[in-house]
C-alpha positions as CSV (number, residue, x, y, z in Angstrom):
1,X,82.3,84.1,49.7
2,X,85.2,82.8,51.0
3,X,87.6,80.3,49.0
4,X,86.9,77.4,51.7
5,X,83.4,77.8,51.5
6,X,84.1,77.5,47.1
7,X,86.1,74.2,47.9
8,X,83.2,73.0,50.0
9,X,81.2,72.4,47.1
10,X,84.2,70.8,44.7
11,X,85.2,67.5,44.0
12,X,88.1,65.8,42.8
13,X,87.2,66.6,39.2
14,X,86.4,70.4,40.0
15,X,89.9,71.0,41.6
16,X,91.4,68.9,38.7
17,X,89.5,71.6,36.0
18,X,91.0,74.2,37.9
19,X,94.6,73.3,37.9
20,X,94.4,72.7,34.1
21,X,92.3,76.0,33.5
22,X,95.6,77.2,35.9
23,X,97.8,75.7,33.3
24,X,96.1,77.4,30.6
25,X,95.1,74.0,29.2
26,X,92.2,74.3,26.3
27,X,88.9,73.6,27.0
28,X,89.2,70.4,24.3
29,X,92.9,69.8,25.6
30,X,91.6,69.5,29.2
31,X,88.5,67.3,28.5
32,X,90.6,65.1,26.8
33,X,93.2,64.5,29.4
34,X,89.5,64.4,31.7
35,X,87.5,62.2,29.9
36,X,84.8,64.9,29.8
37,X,83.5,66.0,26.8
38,X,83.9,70.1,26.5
39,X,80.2,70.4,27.6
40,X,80.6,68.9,30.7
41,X,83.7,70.8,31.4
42,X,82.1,74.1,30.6
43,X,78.9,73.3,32.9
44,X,81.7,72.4,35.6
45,X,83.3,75.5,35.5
46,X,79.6,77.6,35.1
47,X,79.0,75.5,38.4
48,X,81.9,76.8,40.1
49,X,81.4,80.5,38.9
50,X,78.1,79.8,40.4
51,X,79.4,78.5,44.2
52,X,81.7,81.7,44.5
53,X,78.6,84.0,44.2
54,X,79.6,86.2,41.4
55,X,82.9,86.1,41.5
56,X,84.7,86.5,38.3
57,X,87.0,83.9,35.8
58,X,89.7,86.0,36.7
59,X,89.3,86.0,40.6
60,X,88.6,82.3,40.9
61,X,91.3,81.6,39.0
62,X,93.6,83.7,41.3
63,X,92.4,82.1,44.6
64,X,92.7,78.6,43.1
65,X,96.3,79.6,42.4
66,X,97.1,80.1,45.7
67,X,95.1,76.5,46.8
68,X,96.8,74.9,44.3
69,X,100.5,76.2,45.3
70,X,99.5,75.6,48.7
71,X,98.8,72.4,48.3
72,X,102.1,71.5,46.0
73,X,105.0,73.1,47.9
C-alpha cells in the first residue's frame, strides 16, 4: 500500500501521533500533550498499522519520516 493511500485514512490526530511516535515521545508523554488517554493512542496507532496492510512499526514510521520532513522544510 502506498503511503498516500495510508494518509487517506488519517486525520489531524493520526498525523499528530505520528510525529510524536517520530520524536520518540512515550506513549503516556504523547497522550498527555494529546489529551488522549494511552488507550486511545494505542488503538490509533493499531488503526494505522491496520490501513498500511501489514506493514510494520518500523516501516510506517520510516515513510511518515519522510511526510513529515516533507511537509516541514
Amino acid at each position: 500500500m502506498r503511503y498516500a493511500e495510508i494518509l487517506s485514512h488519517c486525520d489531524e490526530l493520526d498525523l499528530k501521533i505520528l510525529a510524536g511516535l517520530i520524536r520518540n515521545a512515550r506513549y503516556a508523554d504523547l497522550s498527555e500533550n494529546l489529551y488522549i488517554s494511552e488507550n486511545t493512542l494505542k488503538c490509533r496507532i493499531k488503526k494505522l498499522l491496520s490501513f498500511s496492510g501489514g506493514m510494520s512499526r518500523k516501516s510506517l514510521m520510516t515513510l511518515a519520516k519522510k511526510y513529515i520532513n516533507n511537509m516541514n522544510p
